[in-house]
KOLDREN-395031 format. One line per 8 residues: number of its first residue (from 1); for each residue z, y, x of C-alpha. Coordinates in steps of 0.5 Angstrom, whole numbers. Each point is the difference from the previous one (the first is absolute). Layout:
! KOLDREN-395031
NUM> Z,Y,X  ... .
This chain:
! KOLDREN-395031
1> 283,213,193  3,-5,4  -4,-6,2  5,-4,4  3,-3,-5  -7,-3,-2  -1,-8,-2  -5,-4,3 .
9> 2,-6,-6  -2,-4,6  -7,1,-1  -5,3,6  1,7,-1  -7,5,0  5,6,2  6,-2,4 .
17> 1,-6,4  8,1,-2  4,5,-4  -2,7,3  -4,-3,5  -7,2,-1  -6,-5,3  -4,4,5 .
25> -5,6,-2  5,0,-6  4,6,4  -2,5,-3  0,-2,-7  7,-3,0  3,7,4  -4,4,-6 .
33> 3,-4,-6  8,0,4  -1,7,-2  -2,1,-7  5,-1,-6  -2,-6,-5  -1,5,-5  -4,5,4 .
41> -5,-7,1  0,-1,-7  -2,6,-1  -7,0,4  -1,-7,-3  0,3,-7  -4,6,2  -6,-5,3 .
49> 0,-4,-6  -1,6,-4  -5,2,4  -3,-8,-1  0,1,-8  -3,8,0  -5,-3,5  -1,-6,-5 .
57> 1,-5,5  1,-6,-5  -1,-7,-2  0,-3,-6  4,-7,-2  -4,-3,-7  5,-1,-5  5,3,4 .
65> 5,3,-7  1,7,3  -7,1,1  -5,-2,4  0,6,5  4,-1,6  2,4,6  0,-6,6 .
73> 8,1,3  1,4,7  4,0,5  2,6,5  2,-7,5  -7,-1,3  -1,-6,5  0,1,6 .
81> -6,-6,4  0,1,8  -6,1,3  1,-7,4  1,-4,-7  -5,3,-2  -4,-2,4  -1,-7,-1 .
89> 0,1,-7  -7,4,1  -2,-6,4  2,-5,-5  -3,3,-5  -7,2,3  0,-9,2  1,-1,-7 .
97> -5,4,-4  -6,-3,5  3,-6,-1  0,0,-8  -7,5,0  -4,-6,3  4,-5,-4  -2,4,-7 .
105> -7,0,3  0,-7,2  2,-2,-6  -5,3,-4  -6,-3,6  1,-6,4  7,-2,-3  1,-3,8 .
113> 7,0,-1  0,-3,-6  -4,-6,3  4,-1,5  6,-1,-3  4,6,1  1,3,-6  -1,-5,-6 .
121> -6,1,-4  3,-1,-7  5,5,1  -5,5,1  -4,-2,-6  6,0,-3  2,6,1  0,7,-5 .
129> -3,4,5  -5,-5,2  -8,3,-4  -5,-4,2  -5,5,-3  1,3,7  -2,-7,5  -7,4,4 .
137> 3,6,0  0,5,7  3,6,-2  -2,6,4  2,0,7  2,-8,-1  7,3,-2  4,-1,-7 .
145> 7,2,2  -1,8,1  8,2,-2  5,-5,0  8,1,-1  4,-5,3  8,-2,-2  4,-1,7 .
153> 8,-2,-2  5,1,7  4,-7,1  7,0,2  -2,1,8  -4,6,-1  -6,-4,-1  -6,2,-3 .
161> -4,-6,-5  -5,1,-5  2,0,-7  -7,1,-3  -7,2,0  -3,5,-5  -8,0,1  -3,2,-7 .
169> 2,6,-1  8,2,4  3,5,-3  6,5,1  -3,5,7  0,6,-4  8,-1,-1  0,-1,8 .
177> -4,8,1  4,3,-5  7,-4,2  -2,4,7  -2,7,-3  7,0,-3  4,-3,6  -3,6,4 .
185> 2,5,-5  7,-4,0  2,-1,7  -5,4,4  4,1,6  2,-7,1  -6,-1,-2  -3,4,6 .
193> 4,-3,4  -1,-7,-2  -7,0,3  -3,-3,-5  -7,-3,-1  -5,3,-5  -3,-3,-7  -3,5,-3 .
201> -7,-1,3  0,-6,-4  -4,3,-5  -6,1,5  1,-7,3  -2,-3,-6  -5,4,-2  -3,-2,6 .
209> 2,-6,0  -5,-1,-7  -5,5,3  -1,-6,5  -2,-5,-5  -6,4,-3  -5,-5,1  -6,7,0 .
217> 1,6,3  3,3,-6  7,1,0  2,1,-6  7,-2,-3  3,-1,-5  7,-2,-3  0,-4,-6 .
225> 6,-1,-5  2,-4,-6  2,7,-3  6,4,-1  3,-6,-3  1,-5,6  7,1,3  -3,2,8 .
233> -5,6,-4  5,5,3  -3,-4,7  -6,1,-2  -1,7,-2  4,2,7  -4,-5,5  -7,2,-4 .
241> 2,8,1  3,-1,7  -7,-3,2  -5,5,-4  -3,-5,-3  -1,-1,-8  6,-4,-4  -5,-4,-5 .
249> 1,-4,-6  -4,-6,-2  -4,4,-5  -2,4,5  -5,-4,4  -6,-4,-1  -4,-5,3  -8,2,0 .
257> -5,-6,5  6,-3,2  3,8,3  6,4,-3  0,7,-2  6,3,-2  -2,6,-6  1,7,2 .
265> -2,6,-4  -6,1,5  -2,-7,-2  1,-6,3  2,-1,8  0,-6,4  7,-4,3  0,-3,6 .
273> 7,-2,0  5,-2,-5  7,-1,1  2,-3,-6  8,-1,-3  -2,-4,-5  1,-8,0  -5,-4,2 .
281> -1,-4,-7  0,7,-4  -6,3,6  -7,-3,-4  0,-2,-7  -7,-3,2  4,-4,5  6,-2,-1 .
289> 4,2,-6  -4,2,-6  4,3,-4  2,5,5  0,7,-2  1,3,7  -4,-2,5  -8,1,1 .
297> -6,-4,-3  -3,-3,6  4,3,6  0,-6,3  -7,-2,-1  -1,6,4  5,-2,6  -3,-7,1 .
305> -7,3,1  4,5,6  -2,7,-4  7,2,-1  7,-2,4  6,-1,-4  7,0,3  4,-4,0 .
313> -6,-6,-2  0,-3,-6  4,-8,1  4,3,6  6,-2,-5  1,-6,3  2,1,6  7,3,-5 .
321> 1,-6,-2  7,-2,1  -1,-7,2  -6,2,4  4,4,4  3,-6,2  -5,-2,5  -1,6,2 .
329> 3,-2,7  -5,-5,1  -6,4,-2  1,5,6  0,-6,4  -7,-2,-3  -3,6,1  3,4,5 .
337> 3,-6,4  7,4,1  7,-1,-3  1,6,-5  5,4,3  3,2,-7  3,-6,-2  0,-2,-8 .
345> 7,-2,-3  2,-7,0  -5,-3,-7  1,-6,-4  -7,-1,-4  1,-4,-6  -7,-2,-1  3,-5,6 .
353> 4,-6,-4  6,0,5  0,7,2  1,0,-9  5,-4,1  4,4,5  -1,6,-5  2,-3,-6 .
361> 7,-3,3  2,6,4  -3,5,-5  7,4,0  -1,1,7  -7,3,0  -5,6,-2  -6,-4,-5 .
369> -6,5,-1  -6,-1,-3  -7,0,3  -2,6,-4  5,5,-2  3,6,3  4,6,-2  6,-5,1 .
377> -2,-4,-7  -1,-8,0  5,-1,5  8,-3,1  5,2,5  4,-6,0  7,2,2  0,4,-6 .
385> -4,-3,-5  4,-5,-6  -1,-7,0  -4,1,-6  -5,5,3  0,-5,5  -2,-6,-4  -5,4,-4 .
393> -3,1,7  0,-7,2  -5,-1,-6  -4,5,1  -1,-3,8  0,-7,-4  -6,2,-4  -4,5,5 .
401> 2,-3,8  -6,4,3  3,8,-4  6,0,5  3,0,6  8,1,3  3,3,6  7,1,2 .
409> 4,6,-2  -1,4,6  6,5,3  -5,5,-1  1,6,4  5,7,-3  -1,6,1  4,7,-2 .
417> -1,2,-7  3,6,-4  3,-3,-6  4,1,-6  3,-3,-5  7,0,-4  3,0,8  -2,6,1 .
425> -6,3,6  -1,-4,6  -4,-3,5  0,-8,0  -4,-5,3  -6,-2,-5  -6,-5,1  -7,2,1 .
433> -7,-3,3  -5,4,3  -7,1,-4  -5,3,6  -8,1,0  -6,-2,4  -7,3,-1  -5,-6,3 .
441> -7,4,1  -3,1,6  7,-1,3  7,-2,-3  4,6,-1  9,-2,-2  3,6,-3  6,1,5 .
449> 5,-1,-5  -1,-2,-7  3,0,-7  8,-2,1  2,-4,-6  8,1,-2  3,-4,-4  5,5,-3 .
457> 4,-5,-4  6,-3,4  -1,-7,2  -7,0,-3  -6,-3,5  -6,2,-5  -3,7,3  -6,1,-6 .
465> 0,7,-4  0,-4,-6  5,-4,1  6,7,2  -2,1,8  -2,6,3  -3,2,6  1,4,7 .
473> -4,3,5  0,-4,7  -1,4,6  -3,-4,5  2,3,7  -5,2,5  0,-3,7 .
């Protein structure tokens, strides 16, 4: 194949740094991919998406009109992270889950940083994820963000800036292993030669990362599921098996004096930790919703009195909060006293009237996002939007100023990406975001790499699965 006439399109490149110039540590690959034909690579991409599929490596997509089983797109393109750039990243990222872990855990104490003015009380009062049913509470270890999945976007400079912060239950780290098991099977020399940095202890990191929160001696673990229904079951199925631990469902755990015990055919057994993928509101009936057919009666009673951790703690979806990310910055500031090392992108909060007013004029220039909505839903890209979905948009901000939040349309980095329609098979530039995981236990632990979002669409800016992205393996190079 040949690469020298690749096309930048004006964007920072994650591959090249000009057409058939790769980046430092990029060698390797680059001199691999000049000597495969674009027939033979997609070739390979076909074998391991057939293998996804046989492995039942899927998501599901509600309501989607060709069924709800999906295979999440791969791309035999991975992308390649110096092990300088990563570096900082690491660094960032450990800065920011201190920061928001004695964030969540004031909010629900002592509230200093709301009195002190640095983060508006309404605005946390008024926030979906807010549950005061959880104020008093001390979560084993002191600790309530055990997994956190957080969005970084690459700017035009090449700089790394924080998109979001995913703090309830992050998903998408069992496409990371299984994208790496694929690409070593697709590319075992190069990858060999690469020196790439390993993910597959993942699995026994978090597993010890939740055994540390055990508030007894015990070290029994648990993995609880909203069933085979839920779009991230494969995930949970996987993580469950790849740590030991037995996935569960609702129905199969019981509150008895204020402890849990999951029912075996032995009788019952009690559960130290549980790591659970189910919303907050869906977690105890007895809490907080009580038509709630998922969670377990009285799980959280059992919590606050210290007898079982749950990870990630209930309430921690506030700091998900997309306009409570806006004052992340300063939140850092409060309580670590240091400037953040990743930077969020530039935000306009329409909760503030002039800061409204700029968006609502310069709603064709800007992307609007509401507070809590994900999967690319409740959003509007203004370059691309029609005035009429501008106009509905602006009467949804008029009525709700506190649900939304605007940023510029960022130049967001591109990388090599096999593609094909009507033209044919090629390698072109699309545009990907970075989702990497960090493990707070007895210490933080960023996975070096992490889901890389590609959007697969020409010219689209929206990476989620459910709305056409795909994925690829990100190689973090060792020193």
């Amino acid at each position: 194949m040949d690469v020298t006439d690749y096309d930048l399109g004006g964007f920072h490149d994650e591959m090249f740094t000009a057409p058939g110039v790769p980046r430092p540590g990029c060698e390797p690959f680059v001199q691999r991919l000049g000597q495969l034909s674009v027939e033979e690579i997609a070739r390979r991409e076909r074998a391991a998406e057939k293998s996804m599929l046989t492995l039942g490596i899927t998501f599901q997509v509600y309501g989607h009109e060709e069924g709800t089983e999906k295979i999440f797109p791969f791309d035999v393109v991975p992308r390649i992270v110096t092990a300088d750039a990563w570096t900082l990243v690491e660094r960032g990222l450990e800065q920011r889950i201190r920061a928001l872990n004695m964030f969540v855990a004031d909010l629900y104490g002592a509230q200093k940083i709301l009195a002190d003015g640095i983060v508006p009380r309404d605005l946390i009062e008024s926030g979906k994820g807010y549950l005061p049913a959880c104020r008093g509470i001390t979560p084993p270890r002191g600790t309530w963000i055990h997994v956190t999945g957080t969005d970084l976007v690459r700017d035009a400079s090449g700089a790394f800036h924080v998109l979001e912060d995913n703090l309830r239950c992050p998903s998408g780290v069992s496409y990371v292993l299984e994208n790496r098991a694929l690409m070593k099977r697709v590319f075992p020399q190069v990858f060999e030669a690469s020196r790439v940095r390993p993910v597959d202890e993942y699995p026994g990191r978090l597993r010890a990362t939740l055994e540390a929160m055990s508030p007894s001696d015990g070290r029994n673990v648990v993995l609880l599921t909203p069933g085979i229904h839920n779009s991230a079951y494969f995930e949970h199925s996987f993580l469950a098996q790849q740590m030991g631990v037995p996935l569960v469902q609702g129905s199969d755990l019981v509150v008895d004096d204020d402890r849990v015990y999951m029912r075996t055919t032995r009788g019952f057994s009690r559960v130290d930790v549980v790591y659970r993928r189910i919303d907050d509101t869906f977690l105890d009936p007895q809490a907080f919703r009580p038509d709630s057919l998922l969670g377990v009666p009285g799980i959280v009673g059992a919590w606050a009195k210290g007898n079982v951790a749950l990870c990630n703690a209930p309430g921690t979806g506030i700091a998900d909060d997309k306009v409570v990310y806006a004052y992340v910055p300063k939140i850092i500031r409060y309580y670590l006293g240091e400037d953040a090392i990743l930077p969020n992108v530039p935000t306009w909060v329409c909760r503030e009237p002039d800061q409204c007013a700029y968006v609502l004029e310069h709603l064709d220039e800007l992307v609007v996002k509401a507070a809590n909505e994900s999967g690319g839903y409740g959003m509007l890209i203004g370059p691309a939007s029609t005035a009429e979905e501008r106009a509905k948009f602006a009467e949804r901000i008029r009525a709700e100023p506190r649900n939304y939040i605007a940023q510029p349309t960022l130049a967001l980095s591109r990388a090599p990406t096999l593609v094909h329609d009507e033209r044919g098979t090629r390698i072109e530039g699309r545009h990907v975001d970075l989702r990497p995981y960090i493990l707070f236990g007895e210490d933080v632990y960023v996975l070096p790499g992490g889901l890389t979002r590609v959007a697969l669409r020409r010219g689209s800016l929206v990476v989620n699965s459910s709305q056409g992205g795909g994925s690829k393996d990100t190689w973090v190079l060792a020193e």
